[in-house]
C-alpha positions in Angstrom: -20.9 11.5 16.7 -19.4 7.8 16.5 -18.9 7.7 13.3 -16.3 5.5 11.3 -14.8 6.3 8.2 -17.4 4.5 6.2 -20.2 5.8 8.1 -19.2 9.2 7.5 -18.7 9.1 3.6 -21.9 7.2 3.0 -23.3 9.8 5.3 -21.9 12.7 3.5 -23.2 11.2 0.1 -26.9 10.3 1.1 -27.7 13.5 2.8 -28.4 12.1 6.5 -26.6 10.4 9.4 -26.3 6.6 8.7 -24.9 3.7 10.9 -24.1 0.0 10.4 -27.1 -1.8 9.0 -28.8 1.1 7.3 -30.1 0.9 3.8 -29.1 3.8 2.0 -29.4 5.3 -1.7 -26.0 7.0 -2.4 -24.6 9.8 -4.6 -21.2 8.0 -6.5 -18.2 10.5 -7.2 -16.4 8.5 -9.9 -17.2 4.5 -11.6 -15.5 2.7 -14.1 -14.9 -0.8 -15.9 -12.3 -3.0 -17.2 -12.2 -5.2 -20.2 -13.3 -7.9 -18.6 -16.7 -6.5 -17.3 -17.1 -3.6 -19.9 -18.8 -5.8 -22.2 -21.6 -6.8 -19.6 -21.9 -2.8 -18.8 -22.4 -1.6 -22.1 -25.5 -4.5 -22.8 -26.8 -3.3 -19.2 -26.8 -0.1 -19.5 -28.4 -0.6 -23.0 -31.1 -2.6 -21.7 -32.1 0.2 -19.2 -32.6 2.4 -22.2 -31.1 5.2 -21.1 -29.7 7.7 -24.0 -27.1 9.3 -21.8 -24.6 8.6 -19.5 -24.9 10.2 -15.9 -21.7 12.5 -16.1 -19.3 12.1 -19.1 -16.3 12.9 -16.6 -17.5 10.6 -14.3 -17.0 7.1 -15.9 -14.5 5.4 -17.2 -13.3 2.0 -18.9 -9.8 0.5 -19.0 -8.7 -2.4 -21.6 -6.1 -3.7 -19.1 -6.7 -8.0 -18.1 -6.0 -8.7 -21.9 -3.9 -5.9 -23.1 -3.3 -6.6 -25.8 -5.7 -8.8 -27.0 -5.2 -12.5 -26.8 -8.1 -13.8 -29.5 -10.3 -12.3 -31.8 -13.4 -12.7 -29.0 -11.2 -10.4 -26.9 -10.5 -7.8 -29.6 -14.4 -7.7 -30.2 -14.8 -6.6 -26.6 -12.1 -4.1 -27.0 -13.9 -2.7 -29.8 -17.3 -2.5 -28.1 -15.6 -0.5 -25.5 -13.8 2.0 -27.7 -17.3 2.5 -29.9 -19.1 3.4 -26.6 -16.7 5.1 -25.5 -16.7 7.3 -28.9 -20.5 7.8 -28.6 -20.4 9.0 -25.2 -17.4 11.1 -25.1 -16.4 8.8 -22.2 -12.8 8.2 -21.3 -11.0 4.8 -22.1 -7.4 3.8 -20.9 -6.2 1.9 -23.8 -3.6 -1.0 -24.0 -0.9 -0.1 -22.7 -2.0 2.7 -20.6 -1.9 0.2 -17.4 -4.1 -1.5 -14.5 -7.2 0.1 -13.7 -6.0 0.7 -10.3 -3.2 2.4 -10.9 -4.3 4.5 -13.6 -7.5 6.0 -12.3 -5.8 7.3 -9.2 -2.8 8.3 -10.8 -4.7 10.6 -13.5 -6.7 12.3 -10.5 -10.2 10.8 -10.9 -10.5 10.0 -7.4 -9.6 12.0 -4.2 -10.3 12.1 -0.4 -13.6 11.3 0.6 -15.1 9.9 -2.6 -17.2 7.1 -2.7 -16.3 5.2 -5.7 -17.7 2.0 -7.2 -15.9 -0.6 -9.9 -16.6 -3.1 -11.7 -13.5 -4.9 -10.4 -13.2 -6.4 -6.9 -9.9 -4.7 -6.0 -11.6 -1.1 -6.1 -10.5 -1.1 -2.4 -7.2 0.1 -3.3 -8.0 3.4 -3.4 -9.2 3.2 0.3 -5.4 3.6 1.0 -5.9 7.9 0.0 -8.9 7.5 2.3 -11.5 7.0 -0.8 -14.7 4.5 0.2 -14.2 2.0 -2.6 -15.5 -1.0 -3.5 -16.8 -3.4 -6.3 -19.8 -4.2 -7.8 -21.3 -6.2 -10.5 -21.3 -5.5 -13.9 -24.9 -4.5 -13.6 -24.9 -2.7 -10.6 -22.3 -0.3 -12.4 -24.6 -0.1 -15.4 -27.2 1.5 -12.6 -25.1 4.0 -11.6 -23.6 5.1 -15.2 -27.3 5.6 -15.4 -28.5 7.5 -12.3 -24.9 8.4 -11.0 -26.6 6.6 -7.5 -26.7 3.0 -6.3 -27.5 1.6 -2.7 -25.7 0.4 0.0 -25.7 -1.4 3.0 -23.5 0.8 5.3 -20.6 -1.5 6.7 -19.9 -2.5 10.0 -15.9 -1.4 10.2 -13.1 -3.7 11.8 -10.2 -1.4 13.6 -6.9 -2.7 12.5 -3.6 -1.3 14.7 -0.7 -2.1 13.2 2.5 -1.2 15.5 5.9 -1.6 15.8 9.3 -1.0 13.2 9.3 -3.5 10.4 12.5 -5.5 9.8 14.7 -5.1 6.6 13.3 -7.1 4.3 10.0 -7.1 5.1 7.5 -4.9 3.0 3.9 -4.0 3.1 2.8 -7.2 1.9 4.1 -9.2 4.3 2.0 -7.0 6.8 -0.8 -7.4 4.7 -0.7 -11.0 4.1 -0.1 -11.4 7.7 -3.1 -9.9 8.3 -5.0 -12.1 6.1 -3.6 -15.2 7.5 -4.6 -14.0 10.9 -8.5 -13.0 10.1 -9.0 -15.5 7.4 -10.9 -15.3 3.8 -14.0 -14.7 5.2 -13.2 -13.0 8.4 -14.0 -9.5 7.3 -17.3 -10.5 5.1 -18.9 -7.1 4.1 -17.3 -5.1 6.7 -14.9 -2.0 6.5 -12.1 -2.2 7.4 -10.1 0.6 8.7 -6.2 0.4 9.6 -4.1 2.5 11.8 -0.5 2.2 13.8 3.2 3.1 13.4 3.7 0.6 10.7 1.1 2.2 8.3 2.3 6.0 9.7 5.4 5.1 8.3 4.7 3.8 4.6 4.7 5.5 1.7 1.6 5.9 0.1 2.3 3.2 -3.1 3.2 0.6 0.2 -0.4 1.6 1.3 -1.8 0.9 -1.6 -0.8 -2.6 -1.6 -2.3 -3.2 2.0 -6.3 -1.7 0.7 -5.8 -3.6 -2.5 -5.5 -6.6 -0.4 -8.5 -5.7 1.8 -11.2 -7.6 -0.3 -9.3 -11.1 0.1 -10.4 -11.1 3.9 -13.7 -10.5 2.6 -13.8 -6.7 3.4 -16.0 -4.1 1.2 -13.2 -1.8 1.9 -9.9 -1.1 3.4 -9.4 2.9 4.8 -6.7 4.8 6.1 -6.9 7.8 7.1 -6.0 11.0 5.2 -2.5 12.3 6.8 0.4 14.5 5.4 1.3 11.6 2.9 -1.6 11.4 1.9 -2.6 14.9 1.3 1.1 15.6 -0.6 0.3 12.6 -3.1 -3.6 13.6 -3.9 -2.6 17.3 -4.3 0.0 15.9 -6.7 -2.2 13.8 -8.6 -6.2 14.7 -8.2 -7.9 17.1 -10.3 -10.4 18.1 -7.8 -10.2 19.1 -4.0 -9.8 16.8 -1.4 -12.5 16.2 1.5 -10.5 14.2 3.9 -13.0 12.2 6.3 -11.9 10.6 9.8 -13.1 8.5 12.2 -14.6 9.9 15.4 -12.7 9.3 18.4 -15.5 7.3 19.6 -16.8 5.4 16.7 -18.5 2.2 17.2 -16.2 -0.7 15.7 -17.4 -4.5 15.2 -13.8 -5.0 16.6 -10.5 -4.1 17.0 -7.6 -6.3 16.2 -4.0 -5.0 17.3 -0.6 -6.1 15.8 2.9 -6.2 17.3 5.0 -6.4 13.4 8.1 -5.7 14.9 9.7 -9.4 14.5 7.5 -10.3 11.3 9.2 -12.5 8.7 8.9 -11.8 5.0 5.4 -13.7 4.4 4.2 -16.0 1.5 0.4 -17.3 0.6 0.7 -21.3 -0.5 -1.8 -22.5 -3.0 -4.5 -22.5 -3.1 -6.0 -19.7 -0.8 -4.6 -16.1 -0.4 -5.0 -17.3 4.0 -2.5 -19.7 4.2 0.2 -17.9 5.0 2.9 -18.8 6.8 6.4 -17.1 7.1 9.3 -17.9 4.3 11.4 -20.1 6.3 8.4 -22.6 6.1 8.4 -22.6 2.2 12.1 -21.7 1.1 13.8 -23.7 -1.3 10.1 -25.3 -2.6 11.2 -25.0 -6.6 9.9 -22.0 -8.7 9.1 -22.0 -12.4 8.1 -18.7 -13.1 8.2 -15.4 -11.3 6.2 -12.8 -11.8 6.4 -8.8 -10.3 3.6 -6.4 -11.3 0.1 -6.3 -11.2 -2.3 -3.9 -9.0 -1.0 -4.9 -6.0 3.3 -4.8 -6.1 3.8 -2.8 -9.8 4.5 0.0 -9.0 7.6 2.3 -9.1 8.8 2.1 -5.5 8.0 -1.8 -5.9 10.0 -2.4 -9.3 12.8 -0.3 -7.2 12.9 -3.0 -4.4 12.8 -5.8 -6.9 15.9 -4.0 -9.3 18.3 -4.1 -6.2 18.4 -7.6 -5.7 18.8 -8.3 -9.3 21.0 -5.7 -10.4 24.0 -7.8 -12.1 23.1 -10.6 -11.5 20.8 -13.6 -13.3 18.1 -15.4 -12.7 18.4 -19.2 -12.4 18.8 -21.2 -15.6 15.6 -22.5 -16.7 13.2 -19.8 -14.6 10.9 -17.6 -16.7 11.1 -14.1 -14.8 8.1 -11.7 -16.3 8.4 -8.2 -14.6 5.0 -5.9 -16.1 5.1 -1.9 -14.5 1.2 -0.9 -13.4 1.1 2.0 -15.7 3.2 4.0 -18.6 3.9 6.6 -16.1 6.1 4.0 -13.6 7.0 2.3 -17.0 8.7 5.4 -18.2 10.3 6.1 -14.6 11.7 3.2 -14.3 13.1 3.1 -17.6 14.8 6.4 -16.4 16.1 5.3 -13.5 17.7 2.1 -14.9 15.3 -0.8 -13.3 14.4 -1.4 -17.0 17.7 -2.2 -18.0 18.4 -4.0 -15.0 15.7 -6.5 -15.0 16.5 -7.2 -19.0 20.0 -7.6 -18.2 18.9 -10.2 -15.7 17.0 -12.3 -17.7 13.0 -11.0 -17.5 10.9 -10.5 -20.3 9.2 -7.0 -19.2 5.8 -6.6 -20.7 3.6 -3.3 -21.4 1.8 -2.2 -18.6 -1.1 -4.2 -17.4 -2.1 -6.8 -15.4 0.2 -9.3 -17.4 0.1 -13.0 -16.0 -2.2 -12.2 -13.0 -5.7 -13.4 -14.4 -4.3 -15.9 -16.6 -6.0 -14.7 -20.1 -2.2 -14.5 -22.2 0.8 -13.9 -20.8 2.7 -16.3 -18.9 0.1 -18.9 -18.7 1.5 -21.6 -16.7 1.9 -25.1 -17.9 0.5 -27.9 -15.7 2.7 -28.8 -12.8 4.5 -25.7 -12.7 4.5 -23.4 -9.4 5.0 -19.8 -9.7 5.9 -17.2 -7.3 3.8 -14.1 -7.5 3.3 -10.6 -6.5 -0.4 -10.5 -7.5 -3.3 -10.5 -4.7 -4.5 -14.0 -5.6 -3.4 -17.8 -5.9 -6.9 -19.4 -6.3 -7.0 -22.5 -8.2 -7.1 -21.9 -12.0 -5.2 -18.1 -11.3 -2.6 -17.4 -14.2 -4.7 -19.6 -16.2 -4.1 -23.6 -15.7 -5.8 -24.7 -12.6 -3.0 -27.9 -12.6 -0.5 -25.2 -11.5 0.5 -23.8 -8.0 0.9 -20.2 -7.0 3.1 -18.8 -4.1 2.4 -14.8 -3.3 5.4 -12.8 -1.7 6.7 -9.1 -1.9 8.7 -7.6 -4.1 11.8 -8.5 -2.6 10.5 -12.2 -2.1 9.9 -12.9 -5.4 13.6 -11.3 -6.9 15.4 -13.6 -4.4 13.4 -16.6 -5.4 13.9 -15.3 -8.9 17.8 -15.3 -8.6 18.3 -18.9 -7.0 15.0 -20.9 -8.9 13.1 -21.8 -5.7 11.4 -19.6 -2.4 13.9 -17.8 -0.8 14.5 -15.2 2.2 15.1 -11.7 0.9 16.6 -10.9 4.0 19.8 -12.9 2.4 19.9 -9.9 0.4 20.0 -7.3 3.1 23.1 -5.4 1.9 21.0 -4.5 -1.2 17.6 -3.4 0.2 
């Protein structure tokens, strides 16, 4: 047939064969907002004049960028959300529930073979349990909470092999940043992308998560893995409906394949300003670090706050370094409080916040003063990120950003190798 992964789903969910190019109308499986974009949802889908909602199981809206609120402009937001919300019977995800991403997934709302649109651009995380993701505008969400449709350009889809063993000390963002250095910001502009190779067989499926989160900061609409045994264990264990795994045909038509040798990669770290200037940590180490920060969509989660706890555990961060550690949901909050990584980060100095996406967007918590440079798990270091555009932001792993933590500038978590 020569069908991608994208192909396929958009296929399956306009009711005829589609390639690259094609303008299509499609049925959506799940959509949501986030505080941020709610607000702009709520007035759109208003203004269409619609009475109902298109399925009241089918939408969603989580208060997780400023959670809790920061101002009283904020809370009014939050309150619009929670009266909709209330006259719709629609589910919200309240503060302290956790990041979007995490949560939506986690409580089953999307499964294999979904096409799902957000009103956040990181909706391509969920490509990672082989879901066609992507973001849209606040409007274009409104559309669809109306009709349950919305159209589509169907994607050209970039093959991504990524081979080899990875080295201790080196995680899935490494591979992913990598990646990004390699193609550049724009070099995946409105294309799928799909990756494959022993690197991604052998991640868990958290680890994969991270890689489609980061999909969108090469420009992608999407990043897709297929649906394998992982895969399948961690959407049985989590979705509330039955999976429809989708793969690419053997001969599917790709705007290119790029292949990958990660076998000798170095732990990785984006300099300011752009998420493509990557370069490995020997390049950057020992550059001074102000504030650290682990969490967010992209690195909060359980298996993540488990790399980060070994290198810290009893021990302290440098004098003077703010360290601000913030779990992706209250599920891997409550885990991690039972398996000690709580305790451990407190006892090392961190200040660990309710779950949400903390520092990341720069609304309230650890807003950086001017100057300062911080070292970041989060998927972004634009200019302005973490909310004072005369600061500097470093992105690293997990493991990156506790070393750098314990010694107050970049360091090589590879240092650390006895512990990871």
């Amino acid at each position: 047939m020569k069908q991608t992964i994208a192909e396929k789903i958009l296929s399956q969910h306009c009711g005829k064969t589609v390639r690259a190019g094609d303008i299509v109308i499609a049925d959506v499986d799940f959509c949501f907002g986030q505080d941020g974009t709610s607000g702009m949802i709520i007035d759109s889908f208003r203004k269409l004049g619609v009475e109902k909602v298109f399925a009241r199981d089918r939408f969603c809206m989580v208060i997780d960028h400023s959670a809790p609120s920061p101002n009283i402009g904020v809370s009014a937001i939050h309150d619009k959300i929670r009266g909709f919300a209330g006259e719709h019977k629609v589910k919200v995800f309240d503060v302290g529930c956790g990041v979007c991403h995490q949560v939506i997934p986690e409580a089953g709302h999307v499964t294999c073979g979904d096409l799902v649109l957000g009103a956040d651009s990181h909706t391509c995380t969920y490509g990672a349990i082989n879901v066609l993701s992507t973001g849209v505008g606040s409007t274009d969400l409104a559309i669809v909470l109306a009709s349950g449709k919305n159209w589509f350009r169907v994607p050209e889809t970039v093959k991504v092999i990524a081979n080899g063993r990875l080295p201790k000390g080196v995680y899935s963002k490494d591979v992913i940043l990598h990646i990004i250095g390699d193609t550049g910001a724009a070099g995946a502009t409105y294309q799928a992308v799909e990756f494959y190779g022993e690197v991604i067989d052998a991640l868990s499926v958290d680890a994969r998560f991270t890689i489609s989160n980061m999909a969108v900061e090469m420009g992608a609409k999407c990043g897709l893995m297929r649906a394998d045994g992982k895969t399948m264990e961690w959407v049985k264990a989590h979705s509330i409906r039955a999976p429809r795994p989708v793969e690419a045909d053997a001969d599917a038509r790709y705007a290119e394949t790029r292949e990958y040798d990660l076998s000798d990669l170095s732990p990785q770290v984006a300099r300011p300003h752009t998420v493509d200037n990557v370069c490995g940590v020997e390049e950057v180490a020992g550059t001074p670090i102000n504030e650290v920060f682990i969490g967010t969509c992209t690195n909060g989660r359980l298996e993540d706050l488990e790399i980060s706890a070994k290198i810290l555990k009893g021990r302290r961060v440098a004098p003077g370094l703010k360290l601000i550690v913030t779990p992706a949901s209250r599920r891997i909050y409550i885990d991690a409080l039972k398996k000690g990584y709580v305790e451990t980060f407190i006892n090392a100095g961190a200040s660990v916040n309710n779950p949400g996406c903390g520092p990341c967007v720069g609304t309230h918590q650890g807003v950086l003063a001017d100057g300062e440079n911080a070292f970041s798990t989060a998927n972004r270091n634009f200019k302005g990120r973490m909310g004072n555009p005369n600061a500097n932001i470093y992105l690293g792993s997990p493991a990156t950003a506790a070393a750098t933590a314990l010694e107050g500038k970049i360091a090589d978590p590879r240092e650390h190798k006895r512990r990871l």
